[in-house]
Backbone and ligand atoms as CSV (ligand in chain L), in Angstrom:
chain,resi,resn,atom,element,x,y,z
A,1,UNK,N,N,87.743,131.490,100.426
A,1,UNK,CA,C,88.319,130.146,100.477
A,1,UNK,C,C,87.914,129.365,99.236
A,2,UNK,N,N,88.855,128.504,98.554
A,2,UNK,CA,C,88.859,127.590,97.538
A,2,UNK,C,C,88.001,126.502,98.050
A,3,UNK,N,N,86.937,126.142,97.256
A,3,UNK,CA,C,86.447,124.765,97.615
A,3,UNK,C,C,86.964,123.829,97.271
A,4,UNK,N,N,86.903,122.515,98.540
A,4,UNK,CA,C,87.762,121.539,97.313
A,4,UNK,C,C,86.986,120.893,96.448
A,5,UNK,N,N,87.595,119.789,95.916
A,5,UNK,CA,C,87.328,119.298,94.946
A,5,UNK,C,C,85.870,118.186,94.859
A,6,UNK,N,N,84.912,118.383,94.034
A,6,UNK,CA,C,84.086,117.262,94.545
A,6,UNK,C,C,83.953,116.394,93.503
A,7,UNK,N,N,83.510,114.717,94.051
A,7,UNK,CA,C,83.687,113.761,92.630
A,7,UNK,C,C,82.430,114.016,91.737
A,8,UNK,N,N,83.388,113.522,90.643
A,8,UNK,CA,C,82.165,114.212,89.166
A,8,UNK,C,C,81.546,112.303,88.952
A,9,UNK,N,N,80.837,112.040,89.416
A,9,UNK,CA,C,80.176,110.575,88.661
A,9,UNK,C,C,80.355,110.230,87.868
A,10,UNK,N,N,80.193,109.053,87.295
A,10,UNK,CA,C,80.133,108.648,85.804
A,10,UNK,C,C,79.604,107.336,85.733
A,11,UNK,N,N,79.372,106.925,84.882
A,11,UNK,CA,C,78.441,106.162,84.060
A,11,UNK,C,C,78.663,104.549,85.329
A,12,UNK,N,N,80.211,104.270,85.391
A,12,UNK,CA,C,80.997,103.577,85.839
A,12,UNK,C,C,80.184,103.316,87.947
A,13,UNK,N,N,80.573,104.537,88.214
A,13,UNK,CA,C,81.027,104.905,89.258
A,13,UNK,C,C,79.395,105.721,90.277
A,14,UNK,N,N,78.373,105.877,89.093
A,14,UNK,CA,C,77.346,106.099,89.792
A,14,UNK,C,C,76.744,105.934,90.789
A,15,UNK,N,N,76.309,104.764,90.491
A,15,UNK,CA,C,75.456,103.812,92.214
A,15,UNK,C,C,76.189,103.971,93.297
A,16,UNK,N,N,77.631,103.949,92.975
A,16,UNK,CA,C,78.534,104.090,94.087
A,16,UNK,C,C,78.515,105.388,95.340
A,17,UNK,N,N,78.334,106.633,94.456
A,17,UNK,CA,C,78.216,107.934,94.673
A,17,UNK,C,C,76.760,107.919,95.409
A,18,UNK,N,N,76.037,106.862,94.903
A,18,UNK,CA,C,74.466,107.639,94.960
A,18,UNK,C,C,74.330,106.722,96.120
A,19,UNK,N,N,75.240,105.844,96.692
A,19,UNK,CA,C,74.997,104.967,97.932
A,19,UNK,C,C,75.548,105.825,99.234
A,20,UNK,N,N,76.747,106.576,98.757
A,20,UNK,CA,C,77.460,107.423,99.523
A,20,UNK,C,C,76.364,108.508,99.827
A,21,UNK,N,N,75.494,108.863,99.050
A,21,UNK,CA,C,74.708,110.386,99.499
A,21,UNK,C,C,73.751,109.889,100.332
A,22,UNK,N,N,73.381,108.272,100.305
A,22,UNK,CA,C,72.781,107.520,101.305
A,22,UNK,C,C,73.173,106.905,102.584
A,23,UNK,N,N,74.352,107.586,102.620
A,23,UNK,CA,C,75.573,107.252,103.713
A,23,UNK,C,C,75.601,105.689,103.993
A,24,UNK,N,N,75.841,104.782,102.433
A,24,UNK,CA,C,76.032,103.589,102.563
A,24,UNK,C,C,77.465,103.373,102.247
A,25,UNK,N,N,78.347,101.943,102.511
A,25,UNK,CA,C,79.385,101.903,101.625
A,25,UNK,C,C,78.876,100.387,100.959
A,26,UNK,N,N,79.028,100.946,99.375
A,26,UNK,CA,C,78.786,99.639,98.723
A,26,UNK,C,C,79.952,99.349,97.938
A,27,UNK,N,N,79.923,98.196,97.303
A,27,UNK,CA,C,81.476,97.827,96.449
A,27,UNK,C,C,81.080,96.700,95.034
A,28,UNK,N,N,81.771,97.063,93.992
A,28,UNK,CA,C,81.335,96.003,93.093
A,28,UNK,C,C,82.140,94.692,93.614
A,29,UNK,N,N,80.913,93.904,92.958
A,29,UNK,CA,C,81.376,92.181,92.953
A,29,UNK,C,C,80.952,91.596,91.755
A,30,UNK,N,N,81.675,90.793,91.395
A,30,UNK,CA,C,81.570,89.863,90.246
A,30,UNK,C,C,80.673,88.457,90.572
A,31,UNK,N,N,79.446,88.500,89.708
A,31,UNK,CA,C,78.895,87.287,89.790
A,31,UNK,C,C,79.227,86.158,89.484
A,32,UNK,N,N,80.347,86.124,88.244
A,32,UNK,CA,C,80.913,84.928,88.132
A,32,UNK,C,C,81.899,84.412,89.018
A,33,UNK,N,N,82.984,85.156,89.480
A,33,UNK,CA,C,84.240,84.828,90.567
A,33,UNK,C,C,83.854,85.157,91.929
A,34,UNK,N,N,82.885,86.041,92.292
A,34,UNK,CA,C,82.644,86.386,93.226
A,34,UNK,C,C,84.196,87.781,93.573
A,35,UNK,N,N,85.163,88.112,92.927
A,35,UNK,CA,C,85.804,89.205,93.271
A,35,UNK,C,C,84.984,89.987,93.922
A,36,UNK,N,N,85.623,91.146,94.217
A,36,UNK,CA,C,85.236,92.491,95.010
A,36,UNK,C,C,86.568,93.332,94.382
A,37,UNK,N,N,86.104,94.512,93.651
A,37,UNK,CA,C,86.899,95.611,93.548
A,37,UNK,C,C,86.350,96.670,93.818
A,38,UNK,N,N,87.300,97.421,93.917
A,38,UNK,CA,C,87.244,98.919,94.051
A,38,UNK,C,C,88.719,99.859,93.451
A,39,UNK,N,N,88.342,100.807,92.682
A,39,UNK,CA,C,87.420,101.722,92.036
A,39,UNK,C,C,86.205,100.521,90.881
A,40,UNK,N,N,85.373,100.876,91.206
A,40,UNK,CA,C,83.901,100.547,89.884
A,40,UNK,C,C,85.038,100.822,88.903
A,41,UNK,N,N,84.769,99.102,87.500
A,41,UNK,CA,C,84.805,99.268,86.540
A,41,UNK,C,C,83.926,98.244,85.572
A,42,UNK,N,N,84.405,98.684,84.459
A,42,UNK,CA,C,83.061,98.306,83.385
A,42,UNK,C,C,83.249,96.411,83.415
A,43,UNK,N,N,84.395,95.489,83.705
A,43,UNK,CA,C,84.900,94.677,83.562
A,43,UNK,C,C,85.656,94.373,85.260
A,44,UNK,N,N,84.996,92.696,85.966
A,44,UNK,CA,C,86.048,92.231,86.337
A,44,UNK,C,C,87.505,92.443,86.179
A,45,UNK,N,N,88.428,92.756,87.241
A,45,UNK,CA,C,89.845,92.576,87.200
A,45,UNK,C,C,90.462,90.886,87.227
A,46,UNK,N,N,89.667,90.423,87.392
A,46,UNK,CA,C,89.958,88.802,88.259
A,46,UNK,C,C,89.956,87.974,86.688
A,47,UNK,N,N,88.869,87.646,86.835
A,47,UNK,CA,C,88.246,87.473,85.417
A,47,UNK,C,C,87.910,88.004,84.385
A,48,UNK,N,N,88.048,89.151,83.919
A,48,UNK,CA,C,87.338,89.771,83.058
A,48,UNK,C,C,86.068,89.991,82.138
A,49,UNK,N,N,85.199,89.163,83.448
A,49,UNK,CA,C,83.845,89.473,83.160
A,49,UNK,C,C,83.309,91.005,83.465
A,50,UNK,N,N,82.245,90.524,82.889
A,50,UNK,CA,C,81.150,91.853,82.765
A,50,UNK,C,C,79.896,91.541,83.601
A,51,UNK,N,N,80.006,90.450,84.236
A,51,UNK,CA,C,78.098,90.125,84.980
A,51,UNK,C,C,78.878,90.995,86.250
A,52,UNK,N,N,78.432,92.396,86.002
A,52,UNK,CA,C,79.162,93.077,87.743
A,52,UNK,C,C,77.540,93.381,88.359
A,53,UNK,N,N,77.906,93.049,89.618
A,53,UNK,CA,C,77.072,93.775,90.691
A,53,UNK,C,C,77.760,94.771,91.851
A,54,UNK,N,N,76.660,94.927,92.848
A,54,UNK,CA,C,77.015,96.043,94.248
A,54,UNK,C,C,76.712,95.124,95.299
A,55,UNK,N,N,77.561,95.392,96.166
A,55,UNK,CA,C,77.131,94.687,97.249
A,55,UNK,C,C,77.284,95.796,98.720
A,56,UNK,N,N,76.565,95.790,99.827
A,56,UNK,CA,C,77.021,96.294,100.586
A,56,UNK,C,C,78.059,95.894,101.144
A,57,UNK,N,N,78.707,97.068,101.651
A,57,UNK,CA,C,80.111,96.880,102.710
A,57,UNK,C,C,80.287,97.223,103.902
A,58,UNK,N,N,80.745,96.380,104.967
A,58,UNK,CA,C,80.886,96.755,106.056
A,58,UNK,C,C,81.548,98.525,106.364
A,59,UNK,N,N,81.139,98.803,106.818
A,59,UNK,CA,C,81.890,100.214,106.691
A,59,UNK,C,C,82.739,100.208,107.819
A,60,UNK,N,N,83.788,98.994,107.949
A,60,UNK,CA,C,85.274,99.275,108.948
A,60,UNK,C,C,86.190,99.068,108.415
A,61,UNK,N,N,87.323,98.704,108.852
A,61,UNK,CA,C,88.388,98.346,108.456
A,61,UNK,C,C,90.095,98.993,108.944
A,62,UNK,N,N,90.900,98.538,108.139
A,62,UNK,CA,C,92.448,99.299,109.001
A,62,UNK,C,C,93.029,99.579,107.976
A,63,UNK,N,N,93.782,100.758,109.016
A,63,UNK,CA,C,94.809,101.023,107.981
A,63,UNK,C,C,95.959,100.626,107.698
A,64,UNK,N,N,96.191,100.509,106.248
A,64,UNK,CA,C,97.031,99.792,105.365
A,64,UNK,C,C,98.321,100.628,105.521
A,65,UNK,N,N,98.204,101.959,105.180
A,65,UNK,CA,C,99.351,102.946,105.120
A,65,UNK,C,C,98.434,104.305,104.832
A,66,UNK,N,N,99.878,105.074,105.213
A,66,UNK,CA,C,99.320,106.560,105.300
A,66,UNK,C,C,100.375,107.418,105.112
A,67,UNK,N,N,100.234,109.166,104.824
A,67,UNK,CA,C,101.337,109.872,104.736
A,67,UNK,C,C,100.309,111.041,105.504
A,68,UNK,N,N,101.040,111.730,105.825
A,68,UNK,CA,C,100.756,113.418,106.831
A,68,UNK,C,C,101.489,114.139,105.652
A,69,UNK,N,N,100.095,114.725,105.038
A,69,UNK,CA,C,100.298,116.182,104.174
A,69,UNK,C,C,100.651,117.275,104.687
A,70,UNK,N,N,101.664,117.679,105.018
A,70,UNK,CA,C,102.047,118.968,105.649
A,70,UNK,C,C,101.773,120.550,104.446
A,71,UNK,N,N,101.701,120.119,103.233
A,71,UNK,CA,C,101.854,121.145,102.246
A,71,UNK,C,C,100.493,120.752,101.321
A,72,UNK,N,N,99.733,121.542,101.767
A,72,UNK,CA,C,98.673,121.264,100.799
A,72,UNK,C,C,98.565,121.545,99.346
A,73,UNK,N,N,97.988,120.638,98.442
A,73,UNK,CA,C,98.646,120.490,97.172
A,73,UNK,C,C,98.002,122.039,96.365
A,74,UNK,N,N,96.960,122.352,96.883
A,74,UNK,CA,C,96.012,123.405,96.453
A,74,UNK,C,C,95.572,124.039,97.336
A,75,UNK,N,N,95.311,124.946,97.041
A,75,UNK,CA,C,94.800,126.228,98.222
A,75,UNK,C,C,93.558,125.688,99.064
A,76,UNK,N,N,92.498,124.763,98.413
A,76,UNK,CA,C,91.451,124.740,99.073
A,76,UNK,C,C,91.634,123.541,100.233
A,77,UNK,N,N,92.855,123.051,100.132
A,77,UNK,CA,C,93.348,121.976,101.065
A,77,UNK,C,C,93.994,122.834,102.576
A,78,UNK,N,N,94.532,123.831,102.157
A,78,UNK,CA,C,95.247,125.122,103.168
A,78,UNK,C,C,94.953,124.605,104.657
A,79,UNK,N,N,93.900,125.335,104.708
A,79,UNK,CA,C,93.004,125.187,106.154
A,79,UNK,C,C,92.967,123.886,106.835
A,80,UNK,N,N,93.363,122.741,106.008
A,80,UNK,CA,C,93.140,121.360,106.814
A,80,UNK,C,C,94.204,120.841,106.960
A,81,UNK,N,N,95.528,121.167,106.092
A,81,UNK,CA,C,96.793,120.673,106.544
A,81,UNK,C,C,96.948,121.079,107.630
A,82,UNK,N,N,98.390,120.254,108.351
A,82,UNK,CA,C,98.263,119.199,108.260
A,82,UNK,C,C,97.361,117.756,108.192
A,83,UNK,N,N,96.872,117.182,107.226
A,83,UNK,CA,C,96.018,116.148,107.167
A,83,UNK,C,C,96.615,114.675,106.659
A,84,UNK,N,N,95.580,113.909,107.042
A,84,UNK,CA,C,96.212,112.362,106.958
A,84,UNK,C,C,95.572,111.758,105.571
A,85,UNK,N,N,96.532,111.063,104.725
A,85,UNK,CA,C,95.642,110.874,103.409
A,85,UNK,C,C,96.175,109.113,103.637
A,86,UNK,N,N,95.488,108.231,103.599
A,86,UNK,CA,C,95.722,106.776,103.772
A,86,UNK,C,C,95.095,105.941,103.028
A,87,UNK,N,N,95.717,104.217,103.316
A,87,UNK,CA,C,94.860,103.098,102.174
A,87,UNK,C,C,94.554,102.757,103.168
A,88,UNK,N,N,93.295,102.257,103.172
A,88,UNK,CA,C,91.929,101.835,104.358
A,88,UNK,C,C,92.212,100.131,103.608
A,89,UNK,N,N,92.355,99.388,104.575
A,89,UNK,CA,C,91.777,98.078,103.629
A,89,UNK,C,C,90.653,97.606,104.717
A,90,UNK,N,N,89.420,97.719,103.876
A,90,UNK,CA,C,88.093,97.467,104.257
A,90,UNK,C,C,87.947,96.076,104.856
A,91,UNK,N,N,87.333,95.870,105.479
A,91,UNK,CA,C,86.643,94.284,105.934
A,91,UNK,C,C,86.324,93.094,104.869
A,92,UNK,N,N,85.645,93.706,104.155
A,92,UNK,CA,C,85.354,93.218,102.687
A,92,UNK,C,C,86.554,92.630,101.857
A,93,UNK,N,N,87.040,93.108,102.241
A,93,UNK,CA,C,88.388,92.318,101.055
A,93,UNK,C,C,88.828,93.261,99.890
A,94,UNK,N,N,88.673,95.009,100.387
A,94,UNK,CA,C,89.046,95.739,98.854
A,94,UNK,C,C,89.654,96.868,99.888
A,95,UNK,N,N,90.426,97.561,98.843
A,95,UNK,CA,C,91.535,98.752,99.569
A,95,UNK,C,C,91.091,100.072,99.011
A,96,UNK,N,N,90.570,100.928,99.562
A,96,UNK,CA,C,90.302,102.594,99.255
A,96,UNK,C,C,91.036,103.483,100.260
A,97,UNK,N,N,91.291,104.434,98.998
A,97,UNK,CA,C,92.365,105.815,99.464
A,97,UNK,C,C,91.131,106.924,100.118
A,98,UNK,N,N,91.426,107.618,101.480
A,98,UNK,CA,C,90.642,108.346,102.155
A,98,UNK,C,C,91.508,108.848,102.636
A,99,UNK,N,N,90.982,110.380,103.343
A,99,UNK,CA,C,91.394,110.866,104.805
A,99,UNK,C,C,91.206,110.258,106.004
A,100,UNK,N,N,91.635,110.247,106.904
A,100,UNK,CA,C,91.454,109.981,107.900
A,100,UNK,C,C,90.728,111.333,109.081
A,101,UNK,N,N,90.043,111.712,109.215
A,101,UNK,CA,C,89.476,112.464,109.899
A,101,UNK,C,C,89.067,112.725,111.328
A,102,UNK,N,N,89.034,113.300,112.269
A,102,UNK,CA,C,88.380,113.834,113.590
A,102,UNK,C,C,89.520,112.891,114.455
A,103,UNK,N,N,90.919,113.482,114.249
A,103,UNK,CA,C,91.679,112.865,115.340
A,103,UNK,C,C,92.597,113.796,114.352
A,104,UNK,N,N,94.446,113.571,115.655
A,104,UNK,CA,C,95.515,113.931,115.194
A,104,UNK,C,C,96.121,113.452,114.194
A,105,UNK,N,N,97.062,113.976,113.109
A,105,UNK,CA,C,97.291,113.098,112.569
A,105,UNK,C,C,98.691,111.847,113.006
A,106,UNK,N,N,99.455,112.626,114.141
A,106,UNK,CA,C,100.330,111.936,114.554
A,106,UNK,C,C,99.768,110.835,115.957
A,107,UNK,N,N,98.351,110.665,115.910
A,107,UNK,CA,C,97.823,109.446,116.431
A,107,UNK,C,C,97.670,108.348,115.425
A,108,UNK,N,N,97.544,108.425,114.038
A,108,UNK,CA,C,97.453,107.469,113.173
A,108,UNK,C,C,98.112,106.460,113.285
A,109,UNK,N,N,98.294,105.342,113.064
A,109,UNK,CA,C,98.896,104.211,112.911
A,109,UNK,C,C,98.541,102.786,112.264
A,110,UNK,N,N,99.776,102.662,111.564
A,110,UNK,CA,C,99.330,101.057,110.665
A,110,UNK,C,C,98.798,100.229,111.017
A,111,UNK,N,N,97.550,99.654,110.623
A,111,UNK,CA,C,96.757,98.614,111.006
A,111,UNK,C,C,95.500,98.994,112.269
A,112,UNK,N,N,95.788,100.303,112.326
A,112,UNK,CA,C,94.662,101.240,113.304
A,112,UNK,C,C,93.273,100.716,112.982
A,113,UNK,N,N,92.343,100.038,113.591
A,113,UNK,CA,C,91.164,100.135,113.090
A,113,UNK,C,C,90.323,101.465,113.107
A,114,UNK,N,N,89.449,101.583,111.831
A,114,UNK,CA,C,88.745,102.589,111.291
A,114,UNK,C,C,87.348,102.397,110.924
A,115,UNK,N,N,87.019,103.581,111.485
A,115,UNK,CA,C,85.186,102.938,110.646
A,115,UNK,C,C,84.789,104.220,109.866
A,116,UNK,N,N,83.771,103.962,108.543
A,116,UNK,CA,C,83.958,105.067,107.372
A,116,UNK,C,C,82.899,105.926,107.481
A,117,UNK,N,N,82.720,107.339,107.576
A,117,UNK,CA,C,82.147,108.196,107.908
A,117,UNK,C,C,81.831,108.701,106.525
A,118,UNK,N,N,80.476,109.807,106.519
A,118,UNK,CA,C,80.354,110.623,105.352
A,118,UNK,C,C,80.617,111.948,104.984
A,119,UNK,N,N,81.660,112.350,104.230
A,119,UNK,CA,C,81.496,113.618,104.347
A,119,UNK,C,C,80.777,114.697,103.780
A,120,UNK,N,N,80.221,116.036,103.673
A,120,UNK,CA,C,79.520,116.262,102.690
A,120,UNK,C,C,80.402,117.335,101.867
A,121,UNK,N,N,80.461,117.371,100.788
A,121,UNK,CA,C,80.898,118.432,99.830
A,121,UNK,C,C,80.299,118.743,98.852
A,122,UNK,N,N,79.449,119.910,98.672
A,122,UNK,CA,C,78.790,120.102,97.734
A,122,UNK,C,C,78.024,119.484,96.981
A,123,UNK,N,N,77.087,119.162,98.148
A,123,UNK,CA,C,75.999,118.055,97.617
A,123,UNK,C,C,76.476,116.664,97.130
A,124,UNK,N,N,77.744,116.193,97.425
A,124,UNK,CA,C,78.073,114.421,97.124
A,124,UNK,C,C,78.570,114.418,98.487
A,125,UNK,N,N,78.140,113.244,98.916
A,125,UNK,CA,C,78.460,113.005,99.961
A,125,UNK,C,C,80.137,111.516,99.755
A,126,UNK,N,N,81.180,111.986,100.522
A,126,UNK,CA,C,82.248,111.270,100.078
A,126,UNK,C,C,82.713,110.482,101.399
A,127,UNK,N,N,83.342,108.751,101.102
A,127,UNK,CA,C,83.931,108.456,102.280
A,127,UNK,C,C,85.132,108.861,102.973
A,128,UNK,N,N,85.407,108.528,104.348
A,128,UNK,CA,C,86.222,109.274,104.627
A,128,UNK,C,C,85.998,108.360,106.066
A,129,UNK,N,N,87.754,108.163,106.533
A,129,UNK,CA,C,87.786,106.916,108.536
A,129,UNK,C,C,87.971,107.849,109.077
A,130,UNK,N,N,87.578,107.367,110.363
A,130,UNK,CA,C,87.837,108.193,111.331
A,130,UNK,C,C,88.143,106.970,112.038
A,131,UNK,N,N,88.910,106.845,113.314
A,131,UNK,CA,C,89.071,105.870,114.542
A,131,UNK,C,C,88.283,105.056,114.903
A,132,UNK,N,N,88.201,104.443,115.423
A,132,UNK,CA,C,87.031,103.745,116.094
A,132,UNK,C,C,87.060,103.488,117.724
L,1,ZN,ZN,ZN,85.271,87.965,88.129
């Protein structure tokens, strides 16, 4: 079996990863606007400052939208199609792309509340909803 894919860190995106292997969910925030984004970047989207911090995040939220992968894009996906790939919009006020996990996927539904689980893959631990 193909393994899948696991995230490669970066400079950006570190703390983030290293909160996840701590089975936390954290999120940048801007000290000047107070924003919240997600994906980590080097610069505010709001403002385009640079004073960024982490903050913890509630780890719930609903779902935004979703699609049922019937055809897995790569072999190491095979075994889990059909699977649910969705936008979570967090409690916090920011939107991340996940699976949805440990349910059907034709139980899913828009605005479903979710709470974010860890998964492990090769030593990074990644988020990932499951129901609540
Ligand atoms: Zn800002």
């Amino acid at each position: 079996m193909t393994a899948k894919p696991i995230p490669v860190p970066n400079a950006d995106t570190k703390p983030f990863w290293d909160a996840c292997n701590e089975e936390r969910l954290i999120v940048q925030s801007c000290r000047s606007c107070g924003h919240v984004q997600f994906y980590p970047r080097v610069l505010c989207v709001k403002c385009e400052g640079r004073d960024l911090d982490w903050a913890d995040a509630e780890p719930v939220g609903e779902v935004h939208s979703f699609t049922i992968v019937h055809r897995a894009p790569t072999p190491a996906f095979k075994e889990t199609a059909p699977y649910v790939l969705a936008l979570i919009d967090l409690n916090g006020g920011f939107r991340m792309m996940m699976n949805i996990v440990d349910c059907k996927p034709e139980e899913v539904a828009i605005d479903m509340p979710v709470r974010i689980i860890f998964e492990e893959r090769g030593g990074q631990r990644l988020p990932q909803a499951t129901p609540v």
